[in-house]
MILOSE-367986 format. One record per residue (C-alpha): residue number from 1; x, y, z. Coordinates in steps of 0.05 Angstrom, whole numbers, plus 5000, padded with zeros to 4 digits. Layout:
// residues N
{vexdren NUM, x X, y Y, z Z}
...
This chain:
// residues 404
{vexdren 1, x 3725, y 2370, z 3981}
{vexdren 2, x 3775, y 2336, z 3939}
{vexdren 3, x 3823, y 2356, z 3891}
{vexdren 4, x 3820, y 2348, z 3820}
{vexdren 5, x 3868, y 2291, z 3816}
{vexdren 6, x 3841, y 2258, z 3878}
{vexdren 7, x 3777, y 2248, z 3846}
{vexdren 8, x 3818, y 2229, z 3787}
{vexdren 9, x 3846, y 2170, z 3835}
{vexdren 10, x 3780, y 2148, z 3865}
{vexdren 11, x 3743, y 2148, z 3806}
{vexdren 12, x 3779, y 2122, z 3737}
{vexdren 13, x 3785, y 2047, z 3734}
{vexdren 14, x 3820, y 2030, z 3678}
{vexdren 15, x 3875, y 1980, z 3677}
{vexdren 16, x 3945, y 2017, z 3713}
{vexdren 17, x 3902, y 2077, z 3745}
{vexdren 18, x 3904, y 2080, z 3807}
{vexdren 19, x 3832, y 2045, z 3823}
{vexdren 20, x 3833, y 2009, z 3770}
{vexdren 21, x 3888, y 1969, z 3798}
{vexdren 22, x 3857, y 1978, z 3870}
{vexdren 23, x 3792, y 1950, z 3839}
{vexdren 24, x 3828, y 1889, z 3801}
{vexdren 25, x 3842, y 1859, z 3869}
{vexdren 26, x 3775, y 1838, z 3879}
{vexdren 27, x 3720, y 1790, z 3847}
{vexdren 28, x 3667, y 1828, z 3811}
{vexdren 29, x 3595, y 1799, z 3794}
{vexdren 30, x 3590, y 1815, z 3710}
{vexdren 31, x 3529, y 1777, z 3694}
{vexdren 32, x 3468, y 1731, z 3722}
{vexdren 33, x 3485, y 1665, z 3704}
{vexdren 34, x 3450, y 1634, z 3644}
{vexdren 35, x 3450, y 1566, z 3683}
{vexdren 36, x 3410, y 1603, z 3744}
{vexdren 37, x 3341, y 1572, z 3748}
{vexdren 38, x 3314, y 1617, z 3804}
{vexdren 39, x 3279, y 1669, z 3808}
{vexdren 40, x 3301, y 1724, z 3758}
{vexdren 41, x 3286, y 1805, z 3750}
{vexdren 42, x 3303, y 1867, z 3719}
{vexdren 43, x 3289, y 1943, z 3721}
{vexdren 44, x 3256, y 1956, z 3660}
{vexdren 45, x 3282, y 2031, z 3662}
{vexdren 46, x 3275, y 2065, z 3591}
{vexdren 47, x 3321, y 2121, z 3606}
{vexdren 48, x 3357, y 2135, z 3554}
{vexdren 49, x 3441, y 2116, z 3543}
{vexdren 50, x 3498, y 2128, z 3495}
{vexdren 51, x 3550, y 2089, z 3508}
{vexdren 52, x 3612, y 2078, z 3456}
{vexdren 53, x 3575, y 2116, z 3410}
{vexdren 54, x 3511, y 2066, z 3415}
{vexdren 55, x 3440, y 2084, z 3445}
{vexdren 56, x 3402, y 2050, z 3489}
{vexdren 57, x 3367, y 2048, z 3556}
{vexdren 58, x 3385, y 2031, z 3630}
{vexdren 59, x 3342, y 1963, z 3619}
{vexdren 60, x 3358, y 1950, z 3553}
{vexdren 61, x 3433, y 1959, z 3561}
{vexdren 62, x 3439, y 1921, z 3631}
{vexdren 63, x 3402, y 1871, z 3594}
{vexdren 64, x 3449, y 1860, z 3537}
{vexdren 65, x 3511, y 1860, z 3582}
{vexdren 66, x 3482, y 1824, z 3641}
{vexdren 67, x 3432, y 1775, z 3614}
{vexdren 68, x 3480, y 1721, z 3589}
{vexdren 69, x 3449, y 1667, z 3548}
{vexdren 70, x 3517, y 1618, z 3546}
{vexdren 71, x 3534, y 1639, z 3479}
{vexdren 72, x 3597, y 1687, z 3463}
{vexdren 73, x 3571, y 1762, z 3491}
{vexdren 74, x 3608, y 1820, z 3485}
{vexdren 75, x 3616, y 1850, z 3552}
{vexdren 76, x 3658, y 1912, z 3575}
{vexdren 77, x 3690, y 1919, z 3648}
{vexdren 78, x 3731, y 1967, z 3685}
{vexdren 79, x 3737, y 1996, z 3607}
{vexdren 80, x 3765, y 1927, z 3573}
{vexdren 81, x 3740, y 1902, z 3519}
{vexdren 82, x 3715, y 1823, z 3531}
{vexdren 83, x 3673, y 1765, z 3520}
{vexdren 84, x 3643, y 1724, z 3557}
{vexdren 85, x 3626, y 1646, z 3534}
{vexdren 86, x 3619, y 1576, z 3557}
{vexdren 87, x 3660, y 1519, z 3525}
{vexdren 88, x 3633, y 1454, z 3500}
{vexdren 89, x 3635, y 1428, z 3565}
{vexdren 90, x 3594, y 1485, z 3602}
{vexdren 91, x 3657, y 1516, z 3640}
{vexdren 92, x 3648, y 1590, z 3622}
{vexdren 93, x 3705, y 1636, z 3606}
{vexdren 94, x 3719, y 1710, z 3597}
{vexdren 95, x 3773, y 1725, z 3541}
{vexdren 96, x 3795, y 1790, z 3511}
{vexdren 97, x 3738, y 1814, z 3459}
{vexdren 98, x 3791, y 1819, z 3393}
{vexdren 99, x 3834, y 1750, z 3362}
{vexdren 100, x 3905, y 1759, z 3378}
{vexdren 101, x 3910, y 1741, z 3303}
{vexdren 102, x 3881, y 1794, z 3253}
{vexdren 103, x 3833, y 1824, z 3305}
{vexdren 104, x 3765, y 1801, z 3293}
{vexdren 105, x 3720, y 1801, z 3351}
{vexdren 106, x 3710, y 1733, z 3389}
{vexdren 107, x 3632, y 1750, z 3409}
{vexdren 108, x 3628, y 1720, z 3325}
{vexdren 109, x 3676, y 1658, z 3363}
{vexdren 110, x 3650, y 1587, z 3352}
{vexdren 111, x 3641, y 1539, z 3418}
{vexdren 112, x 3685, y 1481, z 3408}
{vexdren 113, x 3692, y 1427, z 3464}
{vexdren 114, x 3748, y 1455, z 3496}
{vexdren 115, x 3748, y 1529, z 3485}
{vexdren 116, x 3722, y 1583, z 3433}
{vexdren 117, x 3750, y 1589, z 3356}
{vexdren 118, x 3756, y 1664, z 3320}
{vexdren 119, x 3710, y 1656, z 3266}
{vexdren 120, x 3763, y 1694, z 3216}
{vexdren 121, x 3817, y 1640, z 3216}
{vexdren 122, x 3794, y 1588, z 3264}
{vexdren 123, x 3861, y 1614, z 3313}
{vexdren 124, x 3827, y 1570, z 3389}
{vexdren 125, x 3833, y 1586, z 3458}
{vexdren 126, x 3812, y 1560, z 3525}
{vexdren 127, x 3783, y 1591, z 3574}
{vexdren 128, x 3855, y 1599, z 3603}
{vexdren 129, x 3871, y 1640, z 3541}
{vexdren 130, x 3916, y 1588, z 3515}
{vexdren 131, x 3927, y 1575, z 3440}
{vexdren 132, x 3902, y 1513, z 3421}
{vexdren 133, x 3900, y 1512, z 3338}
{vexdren 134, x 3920, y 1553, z 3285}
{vexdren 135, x 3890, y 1517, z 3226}
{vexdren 136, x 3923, y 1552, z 3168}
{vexdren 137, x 3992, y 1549, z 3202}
{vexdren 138, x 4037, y 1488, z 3192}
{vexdren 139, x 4031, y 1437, z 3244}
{vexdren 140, x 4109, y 1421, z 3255}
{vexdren 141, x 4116, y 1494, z 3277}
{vexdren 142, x 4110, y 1512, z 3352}
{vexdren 143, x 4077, y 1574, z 3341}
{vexdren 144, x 4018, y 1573, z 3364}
{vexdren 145, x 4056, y 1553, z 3446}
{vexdren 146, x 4077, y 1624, z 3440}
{vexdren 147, x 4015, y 1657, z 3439}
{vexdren 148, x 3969, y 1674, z 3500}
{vexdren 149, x 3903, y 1716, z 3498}
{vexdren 150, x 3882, y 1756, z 3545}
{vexdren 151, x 3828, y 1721, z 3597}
{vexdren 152, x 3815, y 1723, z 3667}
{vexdren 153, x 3780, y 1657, z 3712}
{vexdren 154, x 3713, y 1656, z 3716}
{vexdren 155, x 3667, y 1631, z 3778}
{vexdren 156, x 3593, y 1615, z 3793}
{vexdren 157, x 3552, y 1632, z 3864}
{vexdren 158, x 3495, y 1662, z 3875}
{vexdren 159, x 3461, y 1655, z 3816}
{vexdren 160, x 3522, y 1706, z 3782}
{vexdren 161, x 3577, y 1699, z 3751}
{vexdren 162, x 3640, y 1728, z 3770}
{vexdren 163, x 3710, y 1740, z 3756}
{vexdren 164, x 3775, y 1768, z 3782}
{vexdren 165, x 3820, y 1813, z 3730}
{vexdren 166, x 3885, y 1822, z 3768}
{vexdren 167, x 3954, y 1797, z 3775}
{vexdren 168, x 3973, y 1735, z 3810}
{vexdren 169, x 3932, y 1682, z 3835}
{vexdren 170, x 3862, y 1701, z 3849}
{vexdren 171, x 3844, y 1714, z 3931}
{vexdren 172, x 3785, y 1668, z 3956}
{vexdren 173, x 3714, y 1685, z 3923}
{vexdren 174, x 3680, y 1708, z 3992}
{vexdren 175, x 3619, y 1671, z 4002}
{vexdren 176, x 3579, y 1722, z 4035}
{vexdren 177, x 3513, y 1704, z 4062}
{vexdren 178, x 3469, y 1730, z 4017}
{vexdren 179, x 3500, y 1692, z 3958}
{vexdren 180, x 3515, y 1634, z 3991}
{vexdren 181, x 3467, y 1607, z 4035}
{vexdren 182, x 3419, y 1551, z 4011}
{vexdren 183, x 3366, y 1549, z 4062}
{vexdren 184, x 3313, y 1603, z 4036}
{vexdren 185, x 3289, y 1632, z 3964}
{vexdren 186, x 3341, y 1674, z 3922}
{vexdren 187, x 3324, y 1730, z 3875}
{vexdren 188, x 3376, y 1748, z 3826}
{vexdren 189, x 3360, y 1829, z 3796}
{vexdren 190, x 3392, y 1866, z 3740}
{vexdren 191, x 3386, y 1939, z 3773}
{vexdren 192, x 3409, y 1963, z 3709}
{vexdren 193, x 3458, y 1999, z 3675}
{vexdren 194, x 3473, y 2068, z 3703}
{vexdren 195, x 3507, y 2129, z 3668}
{vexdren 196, x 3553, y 2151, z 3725}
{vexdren 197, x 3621, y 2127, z 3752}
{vexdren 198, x 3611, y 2073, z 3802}
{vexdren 199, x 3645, y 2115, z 3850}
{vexdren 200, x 3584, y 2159, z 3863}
{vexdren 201, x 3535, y 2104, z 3864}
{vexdren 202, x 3583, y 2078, z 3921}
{vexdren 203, x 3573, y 2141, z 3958}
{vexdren 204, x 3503, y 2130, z 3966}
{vexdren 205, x 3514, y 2070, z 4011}
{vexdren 206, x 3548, y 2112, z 4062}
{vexdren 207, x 3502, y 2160, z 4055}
{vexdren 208, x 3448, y 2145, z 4117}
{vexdren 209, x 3414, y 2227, z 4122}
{vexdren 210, x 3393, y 2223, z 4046}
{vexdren 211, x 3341, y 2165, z 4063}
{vexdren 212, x 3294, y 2198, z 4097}
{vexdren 213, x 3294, y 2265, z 4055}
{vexdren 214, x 3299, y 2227, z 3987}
{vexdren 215, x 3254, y 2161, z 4003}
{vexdren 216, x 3212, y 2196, z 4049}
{vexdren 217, x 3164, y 2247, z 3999}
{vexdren 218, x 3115, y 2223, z 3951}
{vexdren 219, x 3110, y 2145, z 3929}
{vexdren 220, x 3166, y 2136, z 3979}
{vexdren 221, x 3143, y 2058, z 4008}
{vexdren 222, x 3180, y 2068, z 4075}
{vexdren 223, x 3167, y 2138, z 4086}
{vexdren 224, x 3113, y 2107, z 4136}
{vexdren 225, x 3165, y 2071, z 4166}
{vexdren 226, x 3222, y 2131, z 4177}
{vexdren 227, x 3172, y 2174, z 4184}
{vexdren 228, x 3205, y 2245, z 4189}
{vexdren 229, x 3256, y 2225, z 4248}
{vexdren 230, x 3326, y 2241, z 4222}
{vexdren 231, x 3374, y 2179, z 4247}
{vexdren 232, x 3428, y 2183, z 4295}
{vexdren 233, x 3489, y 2152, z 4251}
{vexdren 234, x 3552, y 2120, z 4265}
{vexdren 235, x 3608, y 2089, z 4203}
{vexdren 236, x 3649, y 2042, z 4240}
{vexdren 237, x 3714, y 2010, z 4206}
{vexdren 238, x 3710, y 1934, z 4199}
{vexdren 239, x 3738, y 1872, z 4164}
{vexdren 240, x 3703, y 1874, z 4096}
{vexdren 241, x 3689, y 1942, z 4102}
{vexdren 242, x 3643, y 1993, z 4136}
{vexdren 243, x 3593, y 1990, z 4184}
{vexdren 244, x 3535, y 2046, z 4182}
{vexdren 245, x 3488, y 2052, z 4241}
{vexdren 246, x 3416, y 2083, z 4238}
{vexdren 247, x 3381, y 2088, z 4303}
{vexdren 248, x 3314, y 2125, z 4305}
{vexdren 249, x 3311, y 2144, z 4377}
{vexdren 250, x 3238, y 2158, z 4386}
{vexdren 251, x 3215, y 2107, z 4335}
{vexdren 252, x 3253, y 2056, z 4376}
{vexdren 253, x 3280, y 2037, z 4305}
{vexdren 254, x 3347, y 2006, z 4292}
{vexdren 255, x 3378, y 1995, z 4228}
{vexdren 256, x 3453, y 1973, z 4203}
{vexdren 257, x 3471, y 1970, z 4134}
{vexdren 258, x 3549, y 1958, z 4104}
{vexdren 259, x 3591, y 1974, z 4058}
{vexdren 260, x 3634, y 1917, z 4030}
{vexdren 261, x 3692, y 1929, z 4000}
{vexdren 262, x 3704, y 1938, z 3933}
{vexdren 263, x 3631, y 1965, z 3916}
{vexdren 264, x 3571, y 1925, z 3952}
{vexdren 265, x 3514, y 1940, z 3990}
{vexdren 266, x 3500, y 1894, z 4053}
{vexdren 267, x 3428, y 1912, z 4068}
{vexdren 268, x 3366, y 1884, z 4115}
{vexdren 269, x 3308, y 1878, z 4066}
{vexdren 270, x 3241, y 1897, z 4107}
{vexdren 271, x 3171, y 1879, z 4064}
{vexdren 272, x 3140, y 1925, z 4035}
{vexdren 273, x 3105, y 1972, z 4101}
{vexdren 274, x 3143, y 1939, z 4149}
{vexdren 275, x 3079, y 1899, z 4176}
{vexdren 276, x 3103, y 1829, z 4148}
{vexdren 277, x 3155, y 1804, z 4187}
{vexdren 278, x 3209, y 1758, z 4160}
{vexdren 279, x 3278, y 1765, z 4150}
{vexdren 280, x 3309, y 1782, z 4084}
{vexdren 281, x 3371, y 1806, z 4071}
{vexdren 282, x 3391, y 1830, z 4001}
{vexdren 283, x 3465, y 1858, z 3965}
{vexdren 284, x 3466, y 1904, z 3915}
{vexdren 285, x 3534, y 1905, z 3874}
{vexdren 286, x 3561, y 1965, z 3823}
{vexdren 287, x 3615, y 1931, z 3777}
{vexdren 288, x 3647, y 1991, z 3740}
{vexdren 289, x 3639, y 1986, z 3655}
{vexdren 290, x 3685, y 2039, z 3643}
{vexdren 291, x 3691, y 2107, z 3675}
{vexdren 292, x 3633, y 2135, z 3666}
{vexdren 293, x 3575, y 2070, z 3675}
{vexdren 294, x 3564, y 2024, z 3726}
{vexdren 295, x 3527, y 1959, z 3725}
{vexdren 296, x 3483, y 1954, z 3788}
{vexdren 297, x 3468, y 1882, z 3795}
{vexdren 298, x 3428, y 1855, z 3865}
{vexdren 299, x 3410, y 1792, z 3893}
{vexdren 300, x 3359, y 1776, z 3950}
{vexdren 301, x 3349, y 1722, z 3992}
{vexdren 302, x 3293, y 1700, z 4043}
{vexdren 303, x 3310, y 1642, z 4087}
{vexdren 304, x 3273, y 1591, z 4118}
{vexdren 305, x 3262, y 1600, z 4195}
{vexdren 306, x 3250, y 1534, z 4233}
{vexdren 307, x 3252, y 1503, z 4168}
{vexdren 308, x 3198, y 1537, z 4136}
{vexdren 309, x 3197, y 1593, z 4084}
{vexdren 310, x 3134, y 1638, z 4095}
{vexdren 311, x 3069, y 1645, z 4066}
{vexdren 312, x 3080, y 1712, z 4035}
{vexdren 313, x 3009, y 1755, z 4035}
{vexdren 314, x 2982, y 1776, z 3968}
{vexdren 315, x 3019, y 1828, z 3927}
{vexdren 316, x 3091, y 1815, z 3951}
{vexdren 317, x 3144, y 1773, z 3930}
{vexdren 318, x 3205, y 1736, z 3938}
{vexdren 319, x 3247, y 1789, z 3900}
{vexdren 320, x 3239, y 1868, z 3906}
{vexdren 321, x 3247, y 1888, z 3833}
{vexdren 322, x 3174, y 1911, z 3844}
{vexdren 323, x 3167, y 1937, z 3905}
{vexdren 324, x 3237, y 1986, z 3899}
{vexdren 325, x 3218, y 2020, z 3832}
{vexdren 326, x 3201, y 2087, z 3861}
{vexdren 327, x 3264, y 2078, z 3908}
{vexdren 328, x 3312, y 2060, z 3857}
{vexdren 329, x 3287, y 2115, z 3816}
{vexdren 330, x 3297, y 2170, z 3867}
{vexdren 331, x 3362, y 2148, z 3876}
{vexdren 332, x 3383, y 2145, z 3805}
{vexdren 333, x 3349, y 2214, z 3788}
{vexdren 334, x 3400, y 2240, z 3848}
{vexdren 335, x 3457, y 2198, z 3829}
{vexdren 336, x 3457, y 2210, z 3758}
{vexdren 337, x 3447, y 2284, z 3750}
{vexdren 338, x 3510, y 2289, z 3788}
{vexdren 339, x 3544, y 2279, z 3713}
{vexdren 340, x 3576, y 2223, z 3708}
{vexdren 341, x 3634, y 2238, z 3739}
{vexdren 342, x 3623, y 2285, z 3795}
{vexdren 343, x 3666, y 2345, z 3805}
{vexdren 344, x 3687, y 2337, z 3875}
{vexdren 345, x 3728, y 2398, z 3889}
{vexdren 346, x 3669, y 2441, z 3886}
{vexdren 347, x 3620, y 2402, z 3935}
{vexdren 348, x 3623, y 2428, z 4011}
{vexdren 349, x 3611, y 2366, z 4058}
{vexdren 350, x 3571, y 2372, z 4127}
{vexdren 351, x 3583, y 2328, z 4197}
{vexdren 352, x 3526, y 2280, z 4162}
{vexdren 353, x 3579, y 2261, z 4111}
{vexdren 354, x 3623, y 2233, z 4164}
{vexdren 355, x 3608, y 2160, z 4124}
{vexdren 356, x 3629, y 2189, z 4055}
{vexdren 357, x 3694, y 2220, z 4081}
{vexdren 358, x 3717, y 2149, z 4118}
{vexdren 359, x 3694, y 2112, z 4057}
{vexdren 360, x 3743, y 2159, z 4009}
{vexdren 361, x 3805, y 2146, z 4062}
{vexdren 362, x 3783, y 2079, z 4065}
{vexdren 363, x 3793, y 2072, z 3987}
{vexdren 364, x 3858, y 2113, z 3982}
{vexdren 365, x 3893, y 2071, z 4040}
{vexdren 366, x 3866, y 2009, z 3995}
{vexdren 367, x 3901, y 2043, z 3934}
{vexdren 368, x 3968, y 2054, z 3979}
{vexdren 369, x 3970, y 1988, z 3994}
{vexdren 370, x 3957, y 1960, z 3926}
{vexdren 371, x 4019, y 2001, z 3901}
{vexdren 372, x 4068, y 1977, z 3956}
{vexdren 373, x 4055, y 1903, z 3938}
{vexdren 374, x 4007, y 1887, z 3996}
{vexdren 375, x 3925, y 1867, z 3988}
{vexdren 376, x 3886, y 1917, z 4004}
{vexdren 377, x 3837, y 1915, z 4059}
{vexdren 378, x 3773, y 1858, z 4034}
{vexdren 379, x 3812, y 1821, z 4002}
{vexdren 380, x 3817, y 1750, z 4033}
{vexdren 381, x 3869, y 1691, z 4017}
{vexdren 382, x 3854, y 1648, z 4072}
{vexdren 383, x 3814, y 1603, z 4106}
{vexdren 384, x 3764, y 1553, z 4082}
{vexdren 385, x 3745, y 1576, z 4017}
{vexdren 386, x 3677, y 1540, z 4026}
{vexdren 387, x 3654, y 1587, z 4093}
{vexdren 388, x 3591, y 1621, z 4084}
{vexdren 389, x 3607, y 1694, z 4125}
{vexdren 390, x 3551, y 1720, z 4167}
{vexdren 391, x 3539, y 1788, z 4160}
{vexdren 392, x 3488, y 1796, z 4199}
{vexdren 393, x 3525, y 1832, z 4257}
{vexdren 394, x 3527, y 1888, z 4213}
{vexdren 395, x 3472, y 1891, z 4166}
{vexdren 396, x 3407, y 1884, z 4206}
{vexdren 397, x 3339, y 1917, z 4215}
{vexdren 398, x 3286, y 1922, z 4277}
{vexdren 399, x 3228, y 1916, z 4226}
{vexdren 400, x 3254, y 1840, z 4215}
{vexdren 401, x 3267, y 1811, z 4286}
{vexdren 402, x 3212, y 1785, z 4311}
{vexdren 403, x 3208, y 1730, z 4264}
{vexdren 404, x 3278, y 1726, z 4256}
């Protein structure tokens, strides 16, 4: 149980709360890349969605935000205002949504070769946010030096595109296996946009007792799998994040997903039944809108194995957009009707939450050290930016080894 201004802490992420700041020392995947050529899906969810006094769906939302086409989109993270564009010369850039100027929104912006122009008055910026004309304003004057929009670097991997929205000099982008790696088949998903705070969609990764019980009843694909053996669990501290352990003593079943910090998923990726066997691994990421939605975006990838990528039987593919509908519907029905912030002070938590409680301390000592000047645990500044980091130490499943 938490207070009411611990949850407060945990779970706004506007700019100068307390996760907000937490959350802006991180890279955050904000859209699939318009330049991605792979294979591309999304959850076609008609649920319905208000948000900022608009309604839509959980497809048709995700879609808007997500799908970027190159051209200036309005996008909204951790409750800012932006948009998102690529210059004349294809380097893309995320700038604050109104013109500096008279306030007209930049998604209207025209592409020029080095930046984007406000349709009102022509006022142009780079993708650095620097002022580079002011048409109506004399040339002799200086003015236009003295003025810097808001906009935050911009990066491409993994068929995403991502961007860090702190102070200082961004930390290294961490090329995690599952967005990095080259040898295999990559599936880029939009899960969606979700009407809860990205904090309780977290939760659910830490979460190992509810797969059984919610996955396991009617239309659940793996409830053949789990069958009705609860797991023995274990959350484990490490690195990036945390470590959650699933062993199915009778089954003779083993399975490790993790957490990594701020808000992804490391997960094994069985086929559909568990009687292929290949290894695939798969991430799913939440990037917080604003308080109250979460953008749920997932890649996953299938590598090659002696150089070879398999022969996949009929009915399954390369991505799981398909295969996870029921799945990602359970979970949303549960998640959801939470309300979209949960009310934590009146929940009573059992020994099978041991994962939730070490992922809230694990959050809060991230916020601590955020507001004493340090990075918080994740975060990583050196090394060789270009190393691809194995995670599969701690994100593995028995259903996938023989192959792999």
């Amino acid at each position: 149980m938490l207070s009411t201004e611990e949850n407060k802490t945990l779970t706004n992420v506007g700019a100068g709360t307390p996760a907000g700041e937490w959350l802006r020392r991180f890279w955050h995947p904000i859209a699939i890349s318009d330049q991605w050529m792979g294979v591309k899906t999304h959850w076609n969810y008609e649920s319905p969605i208000t948000i900022d006094g608009e309604v839509g769906t959980v497809g048709n939302w995700a879609d808007r935000l997500a799908n970027f086409k190159g051209e200036p989109t309005p996008v909204k993270i951790m409750g800012e205002d932006l948009v998102l564009f690529r210059d004349g010369m294809g380097t893309p850039g995320l700038i604050g949504k109104f013109c500096p100027h008279r306030g007209a929104s930049m998604e209207f912006g025209r592409i020029i070769k080095n930046g984007i122009a406000c349709c009102y008055h022509g006022w142009a910026f780079d993708v650095s946010g620097n002022c580079l004309e002011m048409p109506a304003e004399p040339e002799a004057k200086s003015f236009k030096d003295k003025v810097k929009h808001k906009a935050y670097p911009v990066e491409e991997m993994g068929g995403l595109l991502w961007t860090y929205m702190g102070p200082g000099d961004p930390p290294l982008l961490p090329r995690f296996d599952v967005f990095a790696r080259e040898d295999g088949v990559r599936a880029v998903e939009n899960f969606g946009l979700w009407p809860a705070n990205y904090f309780q969609v977290c939760e659910n990764t830490v979460d190992q007792a509810h797969t059984n019980i919610l996955h396991g009843g009617t239309g659940g694909e793996r409830s053949d799998i789990w069958g009705s053996e609860l797991p023995q669990t274990k959350w484990e501290l490490m690195e990036y994040g945390i470590k959650c352990t699933a062993n199915r003593i009778a089954m003779n079943y083993n399975r490790a997903t993790s957490y990594i910090l701020p808000t992804m998923a490391r997960l094994p990726q069985p086929w559909p039944g568990g009687k292929f066997k290949w290894p695939r691994i798969s991430a799913n990421w939440r990037t917080p809108v604003d308080d109250n939605h979460t953008l749920v975006l997932s890649v996953c990838f299938t590598p090659e194995v002696d150089g070879q990528l398999p022969e996949l039987p009929e009915g399954m593919t390369f991505h799981v957009g398909d295969t996870l509908l029921v799945h990602r519907e359970q979970d949303y029905q549960a998640i959801v009707s939470q309300g979209k912030i949960f009310n934590r002070n009146i929940e009573r938590l059992g020994t099978s939450d041991e994962g939730v409680i070490l992922l809230r301390k694990t959050i809060m000592d991230g916020i601590k050290a955020v507001q004493n000047g340090e990075d918080p645990l994740g975060v990583r500044r050196k090394g060789d930016p270009k190393e691809i980091i194995d995670l599969s130490k701690v994100a593995y499943d028995g259903l996938n080894e023989a192959t792999g």
